[in-house]
C-alpha positions as CSV (number, residue, x, y, z in Angstrom):
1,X,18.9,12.3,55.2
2,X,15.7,10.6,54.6
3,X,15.0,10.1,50.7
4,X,11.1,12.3,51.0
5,X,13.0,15.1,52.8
6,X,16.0,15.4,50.5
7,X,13.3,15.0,47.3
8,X,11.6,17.8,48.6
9,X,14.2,20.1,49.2
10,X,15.3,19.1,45.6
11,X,12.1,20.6,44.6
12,X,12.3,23.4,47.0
13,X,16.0,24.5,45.2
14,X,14.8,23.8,41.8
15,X,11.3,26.3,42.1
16,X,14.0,28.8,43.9
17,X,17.1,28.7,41.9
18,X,16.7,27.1,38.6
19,X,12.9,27.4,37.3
20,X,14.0,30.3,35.2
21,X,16.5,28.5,33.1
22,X,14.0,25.8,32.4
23,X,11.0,25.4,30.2
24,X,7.4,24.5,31.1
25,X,8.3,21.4,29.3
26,X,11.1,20.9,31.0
27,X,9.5,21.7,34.2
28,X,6.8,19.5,34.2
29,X,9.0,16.5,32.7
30,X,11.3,17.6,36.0
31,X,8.2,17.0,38.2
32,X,6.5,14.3,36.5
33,X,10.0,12.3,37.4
34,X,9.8,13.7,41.2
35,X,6.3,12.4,41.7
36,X,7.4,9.1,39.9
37,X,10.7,9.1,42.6
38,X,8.1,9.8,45.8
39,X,5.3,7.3,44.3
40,X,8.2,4.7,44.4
41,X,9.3,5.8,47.9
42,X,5.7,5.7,49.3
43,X,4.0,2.9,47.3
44,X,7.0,0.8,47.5
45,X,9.0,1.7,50.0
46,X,9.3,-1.8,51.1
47,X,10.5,-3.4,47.9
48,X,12.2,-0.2,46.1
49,X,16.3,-1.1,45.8
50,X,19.0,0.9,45.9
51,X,19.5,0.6,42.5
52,X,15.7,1.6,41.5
53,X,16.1,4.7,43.6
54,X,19.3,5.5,42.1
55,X,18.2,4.6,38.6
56,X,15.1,7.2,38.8
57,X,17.6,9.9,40.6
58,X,20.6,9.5,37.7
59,X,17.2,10.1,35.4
60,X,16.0,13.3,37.2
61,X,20.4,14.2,37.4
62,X,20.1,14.4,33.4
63,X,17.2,16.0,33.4
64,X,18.3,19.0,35.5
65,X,22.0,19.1,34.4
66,X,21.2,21.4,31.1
67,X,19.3,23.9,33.4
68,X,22.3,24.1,36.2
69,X,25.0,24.8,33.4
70,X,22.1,27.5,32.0
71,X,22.5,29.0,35.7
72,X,26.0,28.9,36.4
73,X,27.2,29.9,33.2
74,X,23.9,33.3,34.2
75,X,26.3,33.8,37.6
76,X,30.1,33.7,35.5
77,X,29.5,35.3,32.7
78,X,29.4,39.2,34.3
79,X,32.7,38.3,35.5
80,X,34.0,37.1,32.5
81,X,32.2,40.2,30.3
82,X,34.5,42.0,33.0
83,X,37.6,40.2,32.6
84,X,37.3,41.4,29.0
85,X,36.3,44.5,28.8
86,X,39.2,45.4,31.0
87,X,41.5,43.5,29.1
88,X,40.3,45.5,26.1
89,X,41.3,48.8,27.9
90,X,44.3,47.7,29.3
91,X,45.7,47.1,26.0
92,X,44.4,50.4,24.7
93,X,45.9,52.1,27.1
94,X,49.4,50.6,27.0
95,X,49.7,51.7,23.0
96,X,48.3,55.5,23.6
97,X,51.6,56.5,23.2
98,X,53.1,54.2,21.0
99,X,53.4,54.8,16.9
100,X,50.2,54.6,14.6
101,X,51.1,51.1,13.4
102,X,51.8,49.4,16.3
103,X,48.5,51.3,18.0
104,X,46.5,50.8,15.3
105,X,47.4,47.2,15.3
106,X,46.2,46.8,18.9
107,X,43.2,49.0,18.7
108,X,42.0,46.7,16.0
109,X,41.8,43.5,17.8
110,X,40.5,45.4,20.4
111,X,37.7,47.0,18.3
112,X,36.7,43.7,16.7
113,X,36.8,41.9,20.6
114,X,34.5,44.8,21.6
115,X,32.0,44.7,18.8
116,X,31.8,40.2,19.3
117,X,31.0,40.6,22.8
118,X,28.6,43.4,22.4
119,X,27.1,41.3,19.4
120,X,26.8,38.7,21.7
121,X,25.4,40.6,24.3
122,X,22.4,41.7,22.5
123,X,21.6,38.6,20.8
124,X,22.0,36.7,24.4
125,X,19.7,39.4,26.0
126,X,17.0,38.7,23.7
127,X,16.5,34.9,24.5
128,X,15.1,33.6,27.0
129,X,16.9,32.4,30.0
130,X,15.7,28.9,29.3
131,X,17.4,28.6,26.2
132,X,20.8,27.7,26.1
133,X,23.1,30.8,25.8
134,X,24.5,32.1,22.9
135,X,27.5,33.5,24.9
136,X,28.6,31.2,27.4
137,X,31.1,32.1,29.6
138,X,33.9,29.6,28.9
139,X,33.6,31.9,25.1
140,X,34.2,35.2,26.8
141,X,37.2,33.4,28.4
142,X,38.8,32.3,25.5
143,X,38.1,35.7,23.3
144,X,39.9,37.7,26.3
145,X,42.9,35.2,26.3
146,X,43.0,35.4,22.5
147,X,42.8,39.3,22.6
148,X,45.5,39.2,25.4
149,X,47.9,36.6,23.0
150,X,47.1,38.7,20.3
151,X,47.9,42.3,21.8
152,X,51.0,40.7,23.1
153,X,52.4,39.5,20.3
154,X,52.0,43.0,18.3
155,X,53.5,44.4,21.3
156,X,56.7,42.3,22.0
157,X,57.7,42.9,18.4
158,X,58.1,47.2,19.7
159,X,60.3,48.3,22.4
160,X,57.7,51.1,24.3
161,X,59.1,54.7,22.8
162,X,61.7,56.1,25.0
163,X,61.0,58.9,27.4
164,X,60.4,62.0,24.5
165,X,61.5,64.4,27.5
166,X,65.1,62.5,27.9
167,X,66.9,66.1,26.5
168,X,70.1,65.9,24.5
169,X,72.7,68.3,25.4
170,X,75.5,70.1,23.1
């Protein structure tokens, strides 16, 4: 692909996608490098080496990589926020029946995951998508596979309570 077409396309995909999870600094440091990267391709085309043109591009990578993670962690994180939410609820619901401590036990660790993430919902909705996240989706992760260890440890300690309509006869 020729090195003007695939710099604007690069510009193309970063006004569509990514502009959002960047600052106006960042923005116009991110185009001040493009411009640089076509000035070299059109003034010195002749004379620019490989290794200029990569040089400026590994620049312009480093420049953009913060704003990609910003986006991709944007697109996983409903999953995740999914992932534990329905852990929380599956773990309720497997102690509805059980005795108070044991329940309690569970509800707990599911209470305190619930209030972190909403926490961390509200303070992440208030920022600006330009700004690194205060939740990132690799957290919500972990807090659901802590939840799940937890629950599973308070539960394999407790038999589930045998059927109460198993009748005894005299």
């Amino acid at each position: 692909m020729n090195c003007k077409l695939l710099l604007m396309k690069l510009a193309s995909t970063f006004l569509e996608r990514y502009c959002r999870f960047a600052t106006e600094i960042d923005r116009t440091v991110i185009f001040v490098s493009l411009a640089q990267i076509k000035k070299c391709l059109n003034g010195d085309g002749d004379d620019l080496t490989e290794n200029v043109y990569n040089s400026e591009l590994l620049k312009l990578k480093k420049l953009l990589e913060p704003i990609v993670k910003r986006f991709k962690d944007e697109e996983a994180r409903p999953q995740a926020t999914r992932e534990l939410v329905q852990c929380i609820v599956d773990n309720t619901l497997a102690v509805e029946s059980w005795p108070t401590h044991e329940r309690d036990a569970v509800c707990n660790e599911c209470d305190k995951a619930e209030q972190w993430l909403r926490d961390k919902i509200q303070l992440q909705d208030s920022l600006p998508m330009s700004r690194d996240p205060v939740l990132w989706s690799h957290e919500i992760k972990e807090r659901t596979a802590s939840l799940d260890a937890s629950c599973r440890q308070i539960l394999k300690h407790r038999a589930p309570p045998s059927g109460s309509w198993d009748m005894q006869t005299d």
